[in-house]
Jmol script that loads the backbone (N, CA, C; Angstrom):
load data "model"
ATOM      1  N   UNK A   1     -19.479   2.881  59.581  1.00  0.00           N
ATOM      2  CA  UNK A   1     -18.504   3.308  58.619  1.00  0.00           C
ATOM      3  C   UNK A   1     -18.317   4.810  58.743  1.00  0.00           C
ATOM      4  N   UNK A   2     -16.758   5.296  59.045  1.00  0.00           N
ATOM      5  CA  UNK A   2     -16.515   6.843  58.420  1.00  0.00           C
ATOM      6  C   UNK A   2     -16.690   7.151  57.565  1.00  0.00           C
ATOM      7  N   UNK A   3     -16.830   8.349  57.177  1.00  0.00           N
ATOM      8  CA  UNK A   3     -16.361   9.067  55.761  1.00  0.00           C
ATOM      9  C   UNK A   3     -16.125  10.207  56.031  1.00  0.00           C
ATOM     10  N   UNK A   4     -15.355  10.660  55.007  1.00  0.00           N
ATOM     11  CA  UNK A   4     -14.708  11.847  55.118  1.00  0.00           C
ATOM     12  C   UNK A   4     -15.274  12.958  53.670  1.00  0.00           C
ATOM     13  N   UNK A   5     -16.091  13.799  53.845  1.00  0.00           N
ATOM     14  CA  UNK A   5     -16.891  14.620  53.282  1.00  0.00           C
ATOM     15  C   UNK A   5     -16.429  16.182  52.589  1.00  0.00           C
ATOM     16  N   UNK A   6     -15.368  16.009  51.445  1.00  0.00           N
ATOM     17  CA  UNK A   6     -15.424  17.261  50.892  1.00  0.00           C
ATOM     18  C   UNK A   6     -16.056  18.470  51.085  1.00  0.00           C
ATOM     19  N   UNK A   7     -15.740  19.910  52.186  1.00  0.00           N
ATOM     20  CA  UNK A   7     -15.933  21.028  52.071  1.00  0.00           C
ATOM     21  C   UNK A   7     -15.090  22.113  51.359  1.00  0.00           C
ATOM     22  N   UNK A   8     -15.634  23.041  51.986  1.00  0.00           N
ATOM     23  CA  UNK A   8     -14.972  24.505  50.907  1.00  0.00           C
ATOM     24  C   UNK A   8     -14.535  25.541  52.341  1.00  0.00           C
ATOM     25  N   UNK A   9     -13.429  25.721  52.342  1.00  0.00           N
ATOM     26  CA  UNK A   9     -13.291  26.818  53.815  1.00  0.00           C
ATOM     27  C   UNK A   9     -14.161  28.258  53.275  1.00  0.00           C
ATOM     28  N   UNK A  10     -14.200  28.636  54.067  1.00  0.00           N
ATOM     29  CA  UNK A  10     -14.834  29.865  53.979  1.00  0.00           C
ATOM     30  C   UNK A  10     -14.872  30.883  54.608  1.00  0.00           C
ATOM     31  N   UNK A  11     -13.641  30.460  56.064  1.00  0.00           N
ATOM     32  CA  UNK A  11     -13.325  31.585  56.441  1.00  0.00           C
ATOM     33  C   UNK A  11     -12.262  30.964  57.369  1.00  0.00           C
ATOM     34  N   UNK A  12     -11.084  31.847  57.209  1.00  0.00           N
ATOM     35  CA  UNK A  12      -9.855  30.998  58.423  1.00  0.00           C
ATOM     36  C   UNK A  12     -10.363  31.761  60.085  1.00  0.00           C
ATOM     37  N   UNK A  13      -9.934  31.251  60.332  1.00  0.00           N
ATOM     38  CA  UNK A  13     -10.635  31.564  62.249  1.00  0.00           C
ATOM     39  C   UNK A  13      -8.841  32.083  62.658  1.00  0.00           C
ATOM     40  N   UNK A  14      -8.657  32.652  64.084  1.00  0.00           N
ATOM     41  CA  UNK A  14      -7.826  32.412  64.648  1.00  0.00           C
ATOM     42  C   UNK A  14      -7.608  31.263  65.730  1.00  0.00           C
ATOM     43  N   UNK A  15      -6.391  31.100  65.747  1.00  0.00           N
ATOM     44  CA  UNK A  15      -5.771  29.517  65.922  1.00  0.00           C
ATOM     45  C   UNK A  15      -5.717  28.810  64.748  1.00  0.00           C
ATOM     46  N   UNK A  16      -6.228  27.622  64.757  1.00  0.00           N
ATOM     47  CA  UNK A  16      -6.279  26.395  63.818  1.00  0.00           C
ATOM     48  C   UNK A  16      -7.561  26.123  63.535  1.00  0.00           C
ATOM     49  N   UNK A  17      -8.795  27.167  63.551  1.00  0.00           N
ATOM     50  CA  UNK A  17      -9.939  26.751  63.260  1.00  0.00           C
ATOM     51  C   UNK A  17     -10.476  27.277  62.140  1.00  0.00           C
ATOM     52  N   UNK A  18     -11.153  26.989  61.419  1.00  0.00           N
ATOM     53  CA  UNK A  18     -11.870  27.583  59.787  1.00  0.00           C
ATOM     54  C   UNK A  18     -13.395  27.485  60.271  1.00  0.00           C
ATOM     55  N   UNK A  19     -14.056  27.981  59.300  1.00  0.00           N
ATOM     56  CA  UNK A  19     -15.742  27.805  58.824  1.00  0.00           C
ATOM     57  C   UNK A  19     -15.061  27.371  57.463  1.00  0.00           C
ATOM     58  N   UNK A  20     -16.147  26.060  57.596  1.00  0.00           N
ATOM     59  CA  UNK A  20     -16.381  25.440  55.779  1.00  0.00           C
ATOM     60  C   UNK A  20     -18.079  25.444  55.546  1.00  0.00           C
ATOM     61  N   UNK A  21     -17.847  24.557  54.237  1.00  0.00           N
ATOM     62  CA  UNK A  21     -19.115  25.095  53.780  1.00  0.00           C
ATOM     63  C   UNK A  21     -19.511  23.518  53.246  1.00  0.00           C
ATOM     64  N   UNK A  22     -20.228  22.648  53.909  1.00  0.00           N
ATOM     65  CA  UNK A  22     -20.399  20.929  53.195  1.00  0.00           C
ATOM     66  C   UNK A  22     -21.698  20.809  52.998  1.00  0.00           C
ATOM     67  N   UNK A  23     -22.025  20.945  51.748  1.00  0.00           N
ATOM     68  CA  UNK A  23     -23.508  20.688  50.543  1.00  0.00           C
ATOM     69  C   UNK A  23     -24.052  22.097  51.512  1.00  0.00           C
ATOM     70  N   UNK A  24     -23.864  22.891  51.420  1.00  0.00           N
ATOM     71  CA  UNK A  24     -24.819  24.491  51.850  1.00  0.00           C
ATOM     72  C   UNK A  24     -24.788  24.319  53.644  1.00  0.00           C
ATOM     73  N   UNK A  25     -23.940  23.628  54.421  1.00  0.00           N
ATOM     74  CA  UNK A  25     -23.974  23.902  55.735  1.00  0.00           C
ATOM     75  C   UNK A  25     -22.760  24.135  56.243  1.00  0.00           C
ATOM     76  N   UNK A  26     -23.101  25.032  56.851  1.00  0.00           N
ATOM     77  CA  UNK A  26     -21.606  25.778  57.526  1.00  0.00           C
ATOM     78  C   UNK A  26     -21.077  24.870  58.730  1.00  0.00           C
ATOM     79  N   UNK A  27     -20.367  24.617  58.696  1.00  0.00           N
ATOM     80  CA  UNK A  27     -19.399  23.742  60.735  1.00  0.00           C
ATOM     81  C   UNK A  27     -18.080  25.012  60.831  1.00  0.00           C
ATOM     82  N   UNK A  28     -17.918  24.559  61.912  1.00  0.00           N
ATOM     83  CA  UNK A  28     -16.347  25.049  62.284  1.00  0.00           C
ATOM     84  C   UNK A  28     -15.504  23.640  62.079  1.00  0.00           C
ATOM     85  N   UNK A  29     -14.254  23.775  61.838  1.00  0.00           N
ATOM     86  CA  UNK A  29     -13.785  22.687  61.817  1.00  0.00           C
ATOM     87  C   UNK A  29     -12.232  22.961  62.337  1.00  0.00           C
ATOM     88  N   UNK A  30     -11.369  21.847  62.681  1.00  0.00           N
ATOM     89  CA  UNK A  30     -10.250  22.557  63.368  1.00  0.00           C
ATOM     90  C   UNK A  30      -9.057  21.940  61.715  1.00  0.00           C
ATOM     91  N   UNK A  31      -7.939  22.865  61.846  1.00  0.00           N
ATOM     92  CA  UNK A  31      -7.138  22.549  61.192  1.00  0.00           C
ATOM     93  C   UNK A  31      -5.911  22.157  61.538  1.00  0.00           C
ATOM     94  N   UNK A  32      -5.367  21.368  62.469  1.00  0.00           N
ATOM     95  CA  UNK A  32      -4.761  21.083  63.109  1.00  0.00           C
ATOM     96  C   UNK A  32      -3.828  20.344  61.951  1.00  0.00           C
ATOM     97  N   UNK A  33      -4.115  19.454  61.375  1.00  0.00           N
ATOM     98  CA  UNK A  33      -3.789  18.735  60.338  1.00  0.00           C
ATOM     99  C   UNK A  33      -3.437  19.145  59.014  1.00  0.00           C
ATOM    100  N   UNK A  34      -3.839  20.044  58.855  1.00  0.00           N
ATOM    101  CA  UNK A  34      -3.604  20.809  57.617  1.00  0.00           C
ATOM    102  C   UNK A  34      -3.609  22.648  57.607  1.00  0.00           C
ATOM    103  N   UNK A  35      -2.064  22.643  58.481  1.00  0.00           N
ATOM    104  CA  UNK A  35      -2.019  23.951  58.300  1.00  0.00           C
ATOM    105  C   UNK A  35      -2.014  24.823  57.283  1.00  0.00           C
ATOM    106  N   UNK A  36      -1.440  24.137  56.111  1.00  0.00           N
ATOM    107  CA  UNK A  36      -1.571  25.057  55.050  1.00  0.00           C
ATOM    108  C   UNK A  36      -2.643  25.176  53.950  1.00  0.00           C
ATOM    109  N   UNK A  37      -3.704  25.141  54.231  1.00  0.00           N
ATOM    110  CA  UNK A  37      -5.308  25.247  53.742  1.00  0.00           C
ATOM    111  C   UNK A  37      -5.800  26.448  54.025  1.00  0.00           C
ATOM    112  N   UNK A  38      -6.438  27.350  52.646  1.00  0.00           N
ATOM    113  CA  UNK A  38      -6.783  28.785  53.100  1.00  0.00           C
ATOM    114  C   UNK A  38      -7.741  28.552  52.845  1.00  0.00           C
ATOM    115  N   UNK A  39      -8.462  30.148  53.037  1.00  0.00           N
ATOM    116  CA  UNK A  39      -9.992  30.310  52.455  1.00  0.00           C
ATOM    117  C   UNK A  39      -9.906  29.629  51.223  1.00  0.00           C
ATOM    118  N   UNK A  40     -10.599  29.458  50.741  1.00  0.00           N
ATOM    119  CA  UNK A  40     -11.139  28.819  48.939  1.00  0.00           C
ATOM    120  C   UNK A  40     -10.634  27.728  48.926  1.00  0.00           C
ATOM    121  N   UNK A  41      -9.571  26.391  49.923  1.00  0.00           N
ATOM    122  CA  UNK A  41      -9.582  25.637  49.636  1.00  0.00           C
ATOM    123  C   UNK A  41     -10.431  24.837  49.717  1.00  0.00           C
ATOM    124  N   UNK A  42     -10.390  23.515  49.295  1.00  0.00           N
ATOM    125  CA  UNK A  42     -11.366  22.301  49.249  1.00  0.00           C
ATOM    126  C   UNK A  42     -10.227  21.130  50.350  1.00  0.00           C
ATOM    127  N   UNK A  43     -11.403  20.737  51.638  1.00  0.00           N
ATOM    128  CA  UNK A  43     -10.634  19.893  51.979  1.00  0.00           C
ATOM    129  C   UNK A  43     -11.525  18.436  52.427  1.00  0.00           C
ATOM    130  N   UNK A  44     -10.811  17.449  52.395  1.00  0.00           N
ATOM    131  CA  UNK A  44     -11.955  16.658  53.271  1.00  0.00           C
ATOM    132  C   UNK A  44     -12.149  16.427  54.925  1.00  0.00           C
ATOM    133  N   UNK A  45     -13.578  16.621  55.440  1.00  0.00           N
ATOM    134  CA  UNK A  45     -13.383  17.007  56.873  1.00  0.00           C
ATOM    135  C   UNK A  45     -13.912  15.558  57.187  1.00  0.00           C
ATOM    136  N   UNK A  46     -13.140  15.409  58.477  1.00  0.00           N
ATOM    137  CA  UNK A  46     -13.468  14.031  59.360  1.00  0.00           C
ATOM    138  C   UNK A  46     -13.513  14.333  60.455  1.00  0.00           C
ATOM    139  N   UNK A  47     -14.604  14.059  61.014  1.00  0.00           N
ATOM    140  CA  UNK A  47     -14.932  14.107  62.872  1.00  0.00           C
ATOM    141  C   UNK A  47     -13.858  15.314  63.605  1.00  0.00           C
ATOM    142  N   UNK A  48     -14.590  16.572  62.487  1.00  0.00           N
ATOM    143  CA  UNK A  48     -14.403  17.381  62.845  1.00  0.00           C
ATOM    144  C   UNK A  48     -13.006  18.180  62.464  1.00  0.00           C
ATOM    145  N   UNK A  49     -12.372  17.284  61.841  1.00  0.00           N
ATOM    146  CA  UNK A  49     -10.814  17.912  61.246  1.00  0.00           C
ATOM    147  C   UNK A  49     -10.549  17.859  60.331  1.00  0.00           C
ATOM    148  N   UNK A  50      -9.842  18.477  59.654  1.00  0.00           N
ATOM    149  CA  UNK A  50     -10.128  18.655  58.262  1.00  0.00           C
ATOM    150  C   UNK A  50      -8.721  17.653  57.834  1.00  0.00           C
ATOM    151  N   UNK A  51      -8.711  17.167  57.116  1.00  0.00           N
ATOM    152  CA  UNK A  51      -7.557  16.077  57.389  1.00  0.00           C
ATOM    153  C   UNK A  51      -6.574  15.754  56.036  1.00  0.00           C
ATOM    154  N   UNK A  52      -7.165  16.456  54.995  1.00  0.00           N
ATOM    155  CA  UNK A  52      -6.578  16.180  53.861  1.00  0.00           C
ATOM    156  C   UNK A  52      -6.901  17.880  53.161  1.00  0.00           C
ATOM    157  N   UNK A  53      -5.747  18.346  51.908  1.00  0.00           N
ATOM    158  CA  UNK A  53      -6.635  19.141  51.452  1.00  0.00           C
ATOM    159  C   UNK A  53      -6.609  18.820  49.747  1.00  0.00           C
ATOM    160  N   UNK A  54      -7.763  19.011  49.069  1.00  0.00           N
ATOM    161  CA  UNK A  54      -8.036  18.454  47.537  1.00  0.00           C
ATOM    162  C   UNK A  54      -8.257  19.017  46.728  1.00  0.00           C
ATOM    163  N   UNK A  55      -7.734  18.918  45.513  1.00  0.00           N
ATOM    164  CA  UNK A  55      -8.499  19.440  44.831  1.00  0.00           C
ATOM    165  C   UNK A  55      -9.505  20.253  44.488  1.00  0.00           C
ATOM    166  N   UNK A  56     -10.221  21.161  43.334  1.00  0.00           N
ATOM    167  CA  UNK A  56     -11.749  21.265  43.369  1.00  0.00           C
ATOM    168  C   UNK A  56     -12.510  20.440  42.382  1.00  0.00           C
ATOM    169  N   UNK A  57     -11.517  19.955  41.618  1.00  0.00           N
ATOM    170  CA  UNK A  57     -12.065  18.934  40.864  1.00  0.00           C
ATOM    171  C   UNK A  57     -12.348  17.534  41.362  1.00  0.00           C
ATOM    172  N   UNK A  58     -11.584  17.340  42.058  1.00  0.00           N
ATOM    173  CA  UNK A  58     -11.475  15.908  43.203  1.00  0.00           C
ATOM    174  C   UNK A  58     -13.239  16.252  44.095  1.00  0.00           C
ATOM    175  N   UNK A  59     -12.942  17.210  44.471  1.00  0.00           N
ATOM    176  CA  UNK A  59     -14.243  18.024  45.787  1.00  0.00           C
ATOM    177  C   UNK A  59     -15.362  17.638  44.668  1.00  0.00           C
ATOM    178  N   UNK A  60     -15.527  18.310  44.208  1.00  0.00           N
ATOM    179  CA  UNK A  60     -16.841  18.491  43.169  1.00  0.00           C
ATOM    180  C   UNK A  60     -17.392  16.863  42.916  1.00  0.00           C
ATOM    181  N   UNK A  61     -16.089  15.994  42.357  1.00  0.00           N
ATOM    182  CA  UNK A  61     -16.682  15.064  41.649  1.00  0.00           C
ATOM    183  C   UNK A  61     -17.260  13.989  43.083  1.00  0.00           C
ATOM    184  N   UNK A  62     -16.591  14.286  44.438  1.00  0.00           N
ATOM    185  CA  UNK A  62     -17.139  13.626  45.225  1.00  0.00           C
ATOM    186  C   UNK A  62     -18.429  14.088  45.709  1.00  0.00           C
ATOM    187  N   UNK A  63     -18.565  15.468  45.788  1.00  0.00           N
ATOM    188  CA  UNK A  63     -19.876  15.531  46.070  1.00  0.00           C
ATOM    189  C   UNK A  63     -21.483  15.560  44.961  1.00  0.00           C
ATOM    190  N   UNK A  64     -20.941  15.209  44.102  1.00  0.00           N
ATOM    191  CA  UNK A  64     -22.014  14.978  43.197  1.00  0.00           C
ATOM    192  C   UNK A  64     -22.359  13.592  43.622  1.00  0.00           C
ATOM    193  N   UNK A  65     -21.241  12.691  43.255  1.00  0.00           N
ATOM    194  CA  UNK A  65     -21.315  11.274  44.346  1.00  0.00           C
ATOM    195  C   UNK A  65     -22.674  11.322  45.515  1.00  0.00           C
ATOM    196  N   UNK A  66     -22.309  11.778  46.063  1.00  0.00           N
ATOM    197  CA  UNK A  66     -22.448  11.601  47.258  1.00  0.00           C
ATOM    198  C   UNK A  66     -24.486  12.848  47.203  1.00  0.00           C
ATOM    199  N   UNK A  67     -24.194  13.237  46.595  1.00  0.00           N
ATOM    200  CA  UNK A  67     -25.761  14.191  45.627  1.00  0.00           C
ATOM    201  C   UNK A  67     -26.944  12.628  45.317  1.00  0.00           C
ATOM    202  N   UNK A  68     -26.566  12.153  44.881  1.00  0.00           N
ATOM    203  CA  UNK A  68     -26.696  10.804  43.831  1.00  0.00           C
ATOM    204  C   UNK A  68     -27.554  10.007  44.667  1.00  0.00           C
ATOM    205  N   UNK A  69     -26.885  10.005  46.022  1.00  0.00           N
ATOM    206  CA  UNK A  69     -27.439   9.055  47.567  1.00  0.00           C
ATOM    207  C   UNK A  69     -28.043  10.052  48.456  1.00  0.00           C
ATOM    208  N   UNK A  70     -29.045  10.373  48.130  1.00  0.00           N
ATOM    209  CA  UNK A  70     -29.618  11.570  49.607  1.00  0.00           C
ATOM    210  C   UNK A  70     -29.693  11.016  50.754  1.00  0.00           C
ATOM    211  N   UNK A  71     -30.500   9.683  50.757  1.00  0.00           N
ATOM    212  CA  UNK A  71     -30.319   8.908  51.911  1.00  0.00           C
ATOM    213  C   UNK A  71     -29.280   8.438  52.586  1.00  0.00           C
ATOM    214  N   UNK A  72     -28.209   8.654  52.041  1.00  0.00           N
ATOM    215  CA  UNK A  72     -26.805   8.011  52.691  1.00  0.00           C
ATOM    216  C   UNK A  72     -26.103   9.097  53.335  1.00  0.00           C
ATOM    217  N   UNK A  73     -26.611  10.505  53.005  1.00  0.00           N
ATOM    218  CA  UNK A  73     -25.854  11.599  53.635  1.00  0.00           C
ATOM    219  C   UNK A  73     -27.203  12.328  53.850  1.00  0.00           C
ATOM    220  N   UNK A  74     -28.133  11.729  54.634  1.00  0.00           N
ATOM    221  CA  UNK A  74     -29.029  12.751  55.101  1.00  0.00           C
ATOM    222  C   UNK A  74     -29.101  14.263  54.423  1.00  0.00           C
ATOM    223  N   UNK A  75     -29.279  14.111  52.886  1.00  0.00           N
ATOM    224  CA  UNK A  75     -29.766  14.833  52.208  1.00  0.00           C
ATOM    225  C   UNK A  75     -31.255  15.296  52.335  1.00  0.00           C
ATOM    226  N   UNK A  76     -31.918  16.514  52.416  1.00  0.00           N
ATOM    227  CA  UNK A  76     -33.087  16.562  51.317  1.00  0.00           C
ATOM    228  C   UNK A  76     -32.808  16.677  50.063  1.00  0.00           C
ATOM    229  N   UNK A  77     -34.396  15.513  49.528  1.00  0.00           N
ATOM    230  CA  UNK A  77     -34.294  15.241  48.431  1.00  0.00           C
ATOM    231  C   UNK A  77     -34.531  16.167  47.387  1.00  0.00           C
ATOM    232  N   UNK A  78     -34.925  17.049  48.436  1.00  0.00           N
ATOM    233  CA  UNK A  78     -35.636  18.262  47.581  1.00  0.00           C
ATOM    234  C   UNK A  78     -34.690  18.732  46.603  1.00  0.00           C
ATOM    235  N   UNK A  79     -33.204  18.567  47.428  1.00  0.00           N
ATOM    236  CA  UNK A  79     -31.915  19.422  46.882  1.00  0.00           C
ATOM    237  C   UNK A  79     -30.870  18.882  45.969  1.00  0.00           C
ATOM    238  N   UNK A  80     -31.266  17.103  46.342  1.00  0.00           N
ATOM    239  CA  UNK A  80     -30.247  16.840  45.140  1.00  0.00           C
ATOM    240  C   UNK A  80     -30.724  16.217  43.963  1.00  0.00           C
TER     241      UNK A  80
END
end "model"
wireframe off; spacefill off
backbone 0.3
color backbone group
């Protein structure tokens, strides 16, 4: 099964690439799909692309979700 995992950009790159930020880990991710996503947005990233952009209320309430299951997103438990 996919899923597609609510981050936070955190920095636009040149080209189409960002740094986000998903549960305290940084990726690069490409934005190919969603050109118009800046720093501070919330988007959801999939195999590497950021593919939608959401909310922060939408973001938040999924990753508490997803807090809830450490084992399902290779959480430490320490953290959620």
């Amino acid at each position: 099964m996919c899923l597609a995992i609510p981050a936070r950009i955190t920095e636009r790159k040149k080209g189409s690439l960002a740094t986000v930020d998903i549960l305290g880990v940084s990726r690069d991710v490409a934005l190919d799909l969603t050109p118009q996503a800046e720093e501070g947005d919330y988007v959801l990233v999939h195999a590497g692309f950021a593919i939608e952009v959401v909310d922060e209320a939408f973001a938040q309430d999924t990753l508490d979700l997803i807090r809830q299951f450490p084992e399902l997103a290779d959480l430490d438990t320490a953290e959620a």
